[in-house]
Every structure is written in structure tokens, then in C-alpha cells.
N, C-alpha and C positions, 0 to 999 in steps of 0.2 A: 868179549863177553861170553859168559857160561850159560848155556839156555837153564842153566840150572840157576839160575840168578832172574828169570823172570818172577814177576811177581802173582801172585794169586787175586783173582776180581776183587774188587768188594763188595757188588752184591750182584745177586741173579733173582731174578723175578723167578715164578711154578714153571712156567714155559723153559726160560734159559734155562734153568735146574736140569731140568728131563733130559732137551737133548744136549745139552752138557755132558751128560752123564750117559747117555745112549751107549752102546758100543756098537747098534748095527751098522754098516756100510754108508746106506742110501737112505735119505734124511729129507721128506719132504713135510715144510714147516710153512701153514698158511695162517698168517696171524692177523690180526688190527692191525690198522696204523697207529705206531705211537708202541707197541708191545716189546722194539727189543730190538729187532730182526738184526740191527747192523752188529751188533755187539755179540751176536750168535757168529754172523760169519767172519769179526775180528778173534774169534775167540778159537775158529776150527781150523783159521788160518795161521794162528801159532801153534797150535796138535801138529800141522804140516811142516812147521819150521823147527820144529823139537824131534820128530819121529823122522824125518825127510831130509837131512841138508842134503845139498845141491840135487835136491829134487823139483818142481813143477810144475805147480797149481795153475789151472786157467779160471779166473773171477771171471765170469760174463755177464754182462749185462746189456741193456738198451742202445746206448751208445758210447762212445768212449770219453763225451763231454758228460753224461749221467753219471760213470761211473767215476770219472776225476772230481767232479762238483757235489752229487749228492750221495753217494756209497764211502768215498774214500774220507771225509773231513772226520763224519763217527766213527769209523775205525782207526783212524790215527789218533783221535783223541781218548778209544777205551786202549792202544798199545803203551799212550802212554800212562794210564792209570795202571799199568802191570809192567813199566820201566823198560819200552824200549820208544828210541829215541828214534826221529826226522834226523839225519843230517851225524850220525855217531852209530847207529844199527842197521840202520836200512836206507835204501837212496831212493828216488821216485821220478821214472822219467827218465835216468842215465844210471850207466855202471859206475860202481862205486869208483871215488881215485885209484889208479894202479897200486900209490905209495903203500895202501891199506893191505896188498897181497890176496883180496880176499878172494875166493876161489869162486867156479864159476857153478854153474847146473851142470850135470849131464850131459844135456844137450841142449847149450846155452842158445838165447837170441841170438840174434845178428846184428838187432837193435831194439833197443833196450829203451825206447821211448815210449809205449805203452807198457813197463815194467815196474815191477820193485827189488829191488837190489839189496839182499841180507847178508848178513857179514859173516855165516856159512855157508855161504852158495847157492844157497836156497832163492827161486826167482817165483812172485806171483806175475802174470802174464795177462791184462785185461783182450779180450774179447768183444767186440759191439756186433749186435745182432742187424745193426742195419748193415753189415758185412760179413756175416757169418759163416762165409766158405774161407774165410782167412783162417780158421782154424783146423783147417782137412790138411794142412802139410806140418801141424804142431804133433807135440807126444806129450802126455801129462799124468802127473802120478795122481790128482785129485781135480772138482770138476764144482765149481761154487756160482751158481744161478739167481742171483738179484730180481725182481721181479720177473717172476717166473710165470707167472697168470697174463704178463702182458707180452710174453716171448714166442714164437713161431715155433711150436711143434714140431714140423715137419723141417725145420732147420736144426735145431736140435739132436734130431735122429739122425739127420742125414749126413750133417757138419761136421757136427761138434763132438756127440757122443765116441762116433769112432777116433778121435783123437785122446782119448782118454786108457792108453796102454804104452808099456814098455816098461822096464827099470824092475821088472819079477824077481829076476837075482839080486838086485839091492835092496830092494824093500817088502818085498812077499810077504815078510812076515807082521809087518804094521797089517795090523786089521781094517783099517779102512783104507788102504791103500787101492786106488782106483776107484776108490767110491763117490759120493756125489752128495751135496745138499743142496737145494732146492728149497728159495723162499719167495713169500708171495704175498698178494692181499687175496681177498674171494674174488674171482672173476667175475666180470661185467656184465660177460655175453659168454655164449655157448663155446667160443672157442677159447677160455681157456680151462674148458671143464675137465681136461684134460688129466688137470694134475690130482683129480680125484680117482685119477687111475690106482696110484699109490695106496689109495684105502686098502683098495681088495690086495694087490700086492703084499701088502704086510699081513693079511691073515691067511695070503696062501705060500709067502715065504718070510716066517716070524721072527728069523733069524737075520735079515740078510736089509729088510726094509721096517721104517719107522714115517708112520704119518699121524701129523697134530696139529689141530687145529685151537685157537686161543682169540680170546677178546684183545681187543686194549686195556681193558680193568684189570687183567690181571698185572698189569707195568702204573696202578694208581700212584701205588707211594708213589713213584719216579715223577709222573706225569701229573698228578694233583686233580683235584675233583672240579676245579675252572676249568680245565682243558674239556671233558668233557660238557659241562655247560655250556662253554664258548659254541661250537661243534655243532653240538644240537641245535639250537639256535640259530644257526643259520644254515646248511645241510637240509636239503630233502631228506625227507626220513629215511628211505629206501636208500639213498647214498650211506648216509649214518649208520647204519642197520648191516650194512655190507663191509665197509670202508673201516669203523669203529669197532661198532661190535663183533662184526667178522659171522655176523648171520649170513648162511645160504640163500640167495635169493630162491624165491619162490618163483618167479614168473620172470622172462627174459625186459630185462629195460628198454624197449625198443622203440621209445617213444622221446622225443630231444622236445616236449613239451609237454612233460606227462601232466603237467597241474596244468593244462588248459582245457575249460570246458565250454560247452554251448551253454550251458541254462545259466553260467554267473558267467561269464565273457560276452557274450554275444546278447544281441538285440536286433528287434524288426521291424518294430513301429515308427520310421523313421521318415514317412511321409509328407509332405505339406499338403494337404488336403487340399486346403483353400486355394492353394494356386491351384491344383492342377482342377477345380471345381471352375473356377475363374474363365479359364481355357478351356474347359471342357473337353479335358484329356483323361483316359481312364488306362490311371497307371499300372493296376495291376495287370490289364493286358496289351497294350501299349506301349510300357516299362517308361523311365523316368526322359526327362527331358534337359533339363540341367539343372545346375546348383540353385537355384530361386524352387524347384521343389521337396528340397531334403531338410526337414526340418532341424538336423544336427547341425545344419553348414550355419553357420554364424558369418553374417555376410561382412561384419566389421571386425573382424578378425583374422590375423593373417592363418595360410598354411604350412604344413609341416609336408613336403616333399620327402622320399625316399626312394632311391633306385637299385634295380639288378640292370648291370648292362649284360649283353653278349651277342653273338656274333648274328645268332639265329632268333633272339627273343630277348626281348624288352620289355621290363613290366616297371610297375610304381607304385607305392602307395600314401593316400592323401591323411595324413592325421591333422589333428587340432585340439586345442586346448577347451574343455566345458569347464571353465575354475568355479562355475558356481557350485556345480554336479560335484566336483574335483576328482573328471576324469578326464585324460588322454585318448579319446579315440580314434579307432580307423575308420573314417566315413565313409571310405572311396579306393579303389581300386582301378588301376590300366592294367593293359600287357597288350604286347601284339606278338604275333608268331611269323616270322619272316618278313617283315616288316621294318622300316626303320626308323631309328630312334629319334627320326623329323613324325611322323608319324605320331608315335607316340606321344609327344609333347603336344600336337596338333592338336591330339583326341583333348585333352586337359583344357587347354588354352578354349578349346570352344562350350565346354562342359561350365567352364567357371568365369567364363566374359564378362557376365553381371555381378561375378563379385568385386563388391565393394573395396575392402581392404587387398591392394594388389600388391603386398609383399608375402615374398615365398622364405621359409631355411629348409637347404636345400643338404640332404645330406644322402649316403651311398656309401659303397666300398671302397676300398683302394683302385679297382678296377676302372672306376672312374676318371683315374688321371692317365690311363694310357690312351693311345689316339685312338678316333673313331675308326678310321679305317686307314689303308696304306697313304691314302693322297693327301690324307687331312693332317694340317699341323697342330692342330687343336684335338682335345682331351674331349674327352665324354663329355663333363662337367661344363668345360667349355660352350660345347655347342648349344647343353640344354640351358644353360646361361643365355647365349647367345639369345636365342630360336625365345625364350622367355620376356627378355630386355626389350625386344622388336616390337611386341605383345602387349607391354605397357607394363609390364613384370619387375621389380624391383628384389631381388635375389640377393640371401646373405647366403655365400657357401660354408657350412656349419662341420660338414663330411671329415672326417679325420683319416688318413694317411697311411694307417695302419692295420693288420687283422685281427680281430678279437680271436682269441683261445676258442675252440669247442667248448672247453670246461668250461671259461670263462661265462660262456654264453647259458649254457647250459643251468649255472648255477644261477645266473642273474636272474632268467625266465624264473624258478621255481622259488626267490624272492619275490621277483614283481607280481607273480599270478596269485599271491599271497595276499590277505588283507593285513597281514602283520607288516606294515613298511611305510615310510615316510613319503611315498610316491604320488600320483594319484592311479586312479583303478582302469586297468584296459579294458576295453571294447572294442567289440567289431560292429558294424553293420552287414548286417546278413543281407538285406537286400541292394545295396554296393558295393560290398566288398566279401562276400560271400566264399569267394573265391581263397583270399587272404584264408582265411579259416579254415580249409580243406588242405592248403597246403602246409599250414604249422602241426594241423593235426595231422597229417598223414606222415612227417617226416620222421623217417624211422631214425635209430644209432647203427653204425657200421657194425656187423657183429666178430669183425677183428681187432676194432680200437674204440674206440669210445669218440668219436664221431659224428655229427650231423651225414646218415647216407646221402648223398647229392647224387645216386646212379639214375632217382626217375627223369633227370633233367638232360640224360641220351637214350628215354626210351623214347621210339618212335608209333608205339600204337596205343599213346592217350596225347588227350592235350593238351600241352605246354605249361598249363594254368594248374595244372594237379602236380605240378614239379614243387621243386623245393626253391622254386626262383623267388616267388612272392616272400617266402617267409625269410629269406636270406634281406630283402629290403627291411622288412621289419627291423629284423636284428641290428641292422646299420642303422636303423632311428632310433630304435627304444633305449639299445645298452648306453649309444653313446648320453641320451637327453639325462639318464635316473639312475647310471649305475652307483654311483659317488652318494646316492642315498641310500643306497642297501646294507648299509649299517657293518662295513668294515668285511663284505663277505669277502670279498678277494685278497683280504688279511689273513682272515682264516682259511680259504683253500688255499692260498703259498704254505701256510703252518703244516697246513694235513696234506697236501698233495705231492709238495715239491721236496718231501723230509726237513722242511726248516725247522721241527721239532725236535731241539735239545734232547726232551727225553728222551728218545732213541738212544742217545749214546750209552745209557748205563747199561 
């Protein structure tokens, strides 16, 4: 084949236009989800195969399963909307057959299983950032960055960039040769504010650097005005806002429950007067005595169990169904701190003796099925089974097996805390579960990835109860009881999150 036989797009959205058309070097492009992006780097990767044979490119991205799974499917499908073929142009994964003659790079692989293989010589070479010193013994005529807003800076600089030289005498004169493009979403968090470095760059070398920023609206044709309806609808705004329309955040995200509040979540009135009048117990300075004083506890009514195990602290939290109210609340909260998790189940079992209805569903995280400790042949689950069944306890274990996403969780919260949903409405109890609510609200985002921070739960100069232990129990009841009524959110974040959106590829 003749590169002079490839064929021309068929279309470009205002964004792909520009830097299509760009002739600077260094190319940093943060756009919406849904705007293009893959079909920019399918498109600079043939300029490299046209201007280049047996030249070089290092693709980097995430990992080397992101970029085989979600970078490479839209670029193979815009190479072939411009006639070049899988399996007759290029190979993926291995050297082409010998039979073919076709010639190698410059300074070919050794192996050719993170490559692609073009039938002038020319090799792209993927990169994964969760190994990114593999690229300090590479050489590369050009340097293409996949999510760029969620890659390590300081690996970059230190890795990657300086592999990015050689081959002057054969290509010096291609004008981006050794240059670099660089694409992204808006960053999350402050680390990857990075790539707003580029702005100033291109007004103090206007020649040399190109920074642009773009909605998803400008790729409607491609992607259709449902997509954004979809989106909106279920999307926290501030996700939307960043993710979609590709607005600057205002304020760092650093809240992994940002829709929860005291004055519509929480409640306090939740005393039995009468009893504790009865007894002539005075609870608010005395504090409560057991489940026969909480007027939430519905004594013919089973519990909703939840657990954090671990090694140093064990906590729980007690929910239950108000169907009249139609809501799910927290009524109650344990934790012990060095304590064990006989202990904790102890605390429960004497707290709710006089309850009537003595079946539990009992659910927790995966951590639950590993064993209590070295001696024991029995699992967490187990023994709170156990330690419950003795009790007079009647236990369905409800707990599922596996971990929810951060996202996942993340996004489900900012449905549930929603009154738009087919669920019913959370609550806490402030005065038993007080604690639950300090810890959902306090838990920040990682400000490297987009994360639940778990670091208060190895500080040692607060207590244990301010960690992120309690709200990790939650999460293990709420998502698994309601997520499947949240009305298809995890449809639409695989659509927007994981590139399952077709339009990208035009």
C-alpha cells in the first residue's frame, strides 16, 4: 500500500478541525467525554506513519489493558474509515509474517507484544503508566498521552519524556517530530491541574505549544441530544459539569458524599419517652438503655446488619425498614477499638435482647470471608453467624463477595441522597448512630484518583469512630439493598466512564 492511498475522514467535529489543522509541536487537548478525543489520536498517529516510516511513537496510557480495551477498539475502527486494515496494514500484538518483507523501525522492539506493526516499518509502542520506568531504555520520534489528567506527572517527566529523542538526521525536518499530544477530561483533583500548565506555555511559546479546551456539544451531531439527557439525569451535576461539559471545577471534590446532609438525612427525636418515664431513667444524661427505648426500633421487625471487620477495630451498623414512613434507616451504631469482634457482637446481642423479631440480614464486605484470625478456620461471617445463632439469632447472610467501584459507589450515593429515585429515603439517628454520620461526612476523595481517602483509618491521634470504617459498612448495605433501582445509573456511567460510547469514534 501507498500512504498516498489512505483515505481522507469524513468528518471532524470545531475541536478535531483545529487541531487537525494545528501545525505546532506540542498539543494539549482537554475535552468532554463523548468530544472525539480517540479519533484525534487515530488521526496523528497516521501524520506519524505518513511523515515517519520506520519511525516510533510511544501511545501511553493507564495500563496496557486500558489501552488494548478502551483506546485501541475507536482507533482501529476511525483507520478503517480512512482504508487501512487489522490483519493486510498493520499487526497488533506481533511482527508482521516474515513472508510480507516488511521492514522494521530504526530501532525495532525486541518484542512486539505491546506493538503495532505497519507495513512501512513504522511501530506504535503502548506504555502503561502503572510501569512507567519501562520507557527510560525506549527512543521515540513522537509521544501520545491518553488520559492525561489521570497520569503521574512526575513519571512523565522523569520516565517517559526523556525517551522522547533520536532519529534528527532522518526526520528533523517533519515539524512535529518529537513533539507530543496530550489528551484528557478536566481533572478531579488538584493533581491533575497540571496540564493547565500548557495554557501559559502557549502564550509564552505561540509557536512551539497549542492548548484547547472543548465541551461534549461540540461532537452533538455525532453523539445526539439523548446522550446528553441520559447523562444529566443521572450524574451529579458537578460530575456533569466537569466530565461533559468539560467546565473547570470551582472547588476541589473532596467529599465521596457530597449530597449528604444533616438537616434532610439526619434526625433526633428518636426517643421512647414512655419507657424511659416508666424506669425512671433520664436519658438524656444517663444515655439510652436498650432497643425497648428507641422509638425507630420496631420490635416486630427484623434487622439490617452491616460490618467493617479488621484487625484493630470493628464497627456495625443497625438499619431497618419504616415502610410506612418509606424510609431505610440507621438507627444504631457499634464499634470497638482493639477489641474483638466477640465483643462487638456481645455489645448488639445485649442492646436488642427484648427484640421481638430475632431475625438478622447480615451483610459486610468481602473481607468478611477471610478468617478471623491465624487459629481460626472460620471467616468473620462465620463466627458473627456463630456468636448470633447461640443468641437465639436467626441470620440470612445477604453480603456479596465482591468490591464495589469507588465510582460505582460514589455515583449510587448521589442517586440515593436524591429524592428523585425509586428507593426509599436514608436517615440516620443522630442520637445512635451519630457517629455513622461524621464518618460519611468527613470522608474525603483521594486527591490522586478519585477514591474514597481510607488514610484517617491509620491515624493514630483521633478515634477510630471519625475513620472511614463506619461509612465503608454502610456502603456494603445501601449499594448492595437499592442499587438496581437507580434507574440504569451504572448503564450510563460504563457509557461515560469506561468509553463505551460509540461516538467517540468519529
Amino acid at each position: 500500500m501507498d500512504v498516498r492511498d489512505i483515505k481522507d475522514s469524513p468528518y471532524y467535529n470545531d475541536p478535531q478541525f483545529v487541531i487537525r489543522t494545528c501545525t505546532k509541536p506540542h498539543k494539549m487537548f482537554i475535552g468532554g467525554r463523548g468530544v472525539g478525543k480517540t479519533t484525534i489520536i487515530a488521526d496523528q498517529l497516521i501524520d506519524c506513519l505518513i511523515t515517519m516510516p520506520r519511525g516510533k511513537v510511544s501511545l501511553n496510557g493507564l495500563t496496557y489493558f486500558h489501552i488494548r480495551t478502551k483506546s485501541l477498539p475507536p482507533i482501529i475502527d476511525h483507520w478503517e474509515r480512512r482504508g487501512l486494515y487489522r490483519g493486510i496494514h498493520y499487526y497488533i500484538g506481533m511482527r508482521a509474517p516474515k513472508k510480507y518483507g516488511w521492514l522494521e523501525p530504526y530501532q525495532p522492539p525486541l518484542d512486539y507484544t505491546n506493538c503495532i506493526h505497519f507495513f512501512n516499518g513504522f511501530v506504535v509502542e503502548f506504555n502503561s503508566f502503572d510501569r512507567p520506568e519501562m520507557a527510560r531504555s525506549g527512543s521515540y520520534d513522537y509521544m501520545i498521552f491518553d488520559e492525561s489528567t489521570k497520569l503521574k506527572k512526575s513519571a512523565i517527566d522523569s520516565d517517559v519524556l526523556p525517551a522522547n529523542r533520536g532519529n534528527n538526521d532522518r526526520f528533523g525536518k517533519v515539524r512535529f517530530h518529537h513533539g507530543t499530544l496530550f489528551l484528557g477530561s478536566q481533572p478531579l483533583t488538584p493533581a491533575g491541574d497540571w496540564v493547565f500548565d500548557y495554557e501559559s506555555l502557549m502564550k509564552e511559546f505561540p509557536d512551539e505549544f497549542m492548548f484547547l479546551e472543548a465541551s461534549a456539544r461540540f461532537n452533538e451531531f455525532i453523539l445526539g441530544p439523548r446522550y446528553f439527557r441520559d447523562l444529566k439525569r443521572v450524574l451529579p451535576q458537578m460530575i456533569y459539569d466537569i466530565e461533559v461539559d468539560n467546565i473547570r471545577r470551582i472547588r476541589n471534590i473532596n467529599g465521596f458524599y457530597p449530597s449528604l446532609s444533616a438537616s434532610a438525612h439526619c434526625y433526633y427525636d428518636s426517643y421512647n419517652y414512655s419507657f424511659y418515664d416508666s424506669i425512671m431513667h433520664d436519658v438524656g444524661e444517663q444515655g439510652t438503655v436498650d432497643s425497648r427505648g428507641d422509638a425507630d426500633c420496631h420490635s416486630n421487625e427484623p434487622l439490617y446488619l452491616s460490618f467493617d471487620f479488621g484487625s484493630t477495630q470493628n464497627c456495625m451498623v443497625v438499619a431497618q425498614w419504616h415502610r410506612a414512613e418509606g424510609e431505610f434507616p440507621i438507627i444504631k451504631n457499634f464499634y470497638v477499638e482493639n477489641e474483638t469482634l466477640t465483643v462487638l457482637v456481645s455489645n448488639f446481642i445485649d442492646y436488642y435482647r427484648h427484640h421481638r423479631n430475632k431475625h438478622i440480614f447480615l451483610y459486610g464486605g468481602s473481607d468478611g470471608t477471610r478468617r478471623n484470625d491465624a487459629s481460626s478456620r472460620q471467616s468473620y461471617f462465620d463466627d458473627v453467624t456463630d456468636q448470633l445463632s447461640k443468641a437465639g439469632w436467626s441470620v440470612n447472610l445477604c453480603a456479596e463477595l465482591h468490591e464495589i467501584s469507588h465510582m460505582d459507589k460514589f455515583l449510587f450515593w448521589h442517586r440515593f441522597l436524591s429524592v428523585d429515585n425509586n428507593a426509599p429515603l436514608f436517615k440516620i439517628n443522630m442520637n445512635n448512630a451519630m457517629e455513622t454520620f461524621v464518618s460519611m461526612d468527613a470522608a474525603p476523595v483521594l486527591p490522586q484518583e478519585f477514591k474514597k481517602d481510607k488514610s484517617s483509618e491509620r491515624k493514630t491521634d483521633q478515634p477510630r469512630w471519625k475513620a472511614t470504617d463506619l461509612s465503608d459498612a454502610v456502603d456494603n448495605l445501601y449499594y448492595w439493598m437499592f442499587f438496581q433501582s437507580m434507574d440504569n445509573t451504572l448503564q450510563s456511567y460504563d457509557m461515560l466512564f469506561l468509553g463505551k460510547d460509540s461516538s467517540s469514534l468519529q
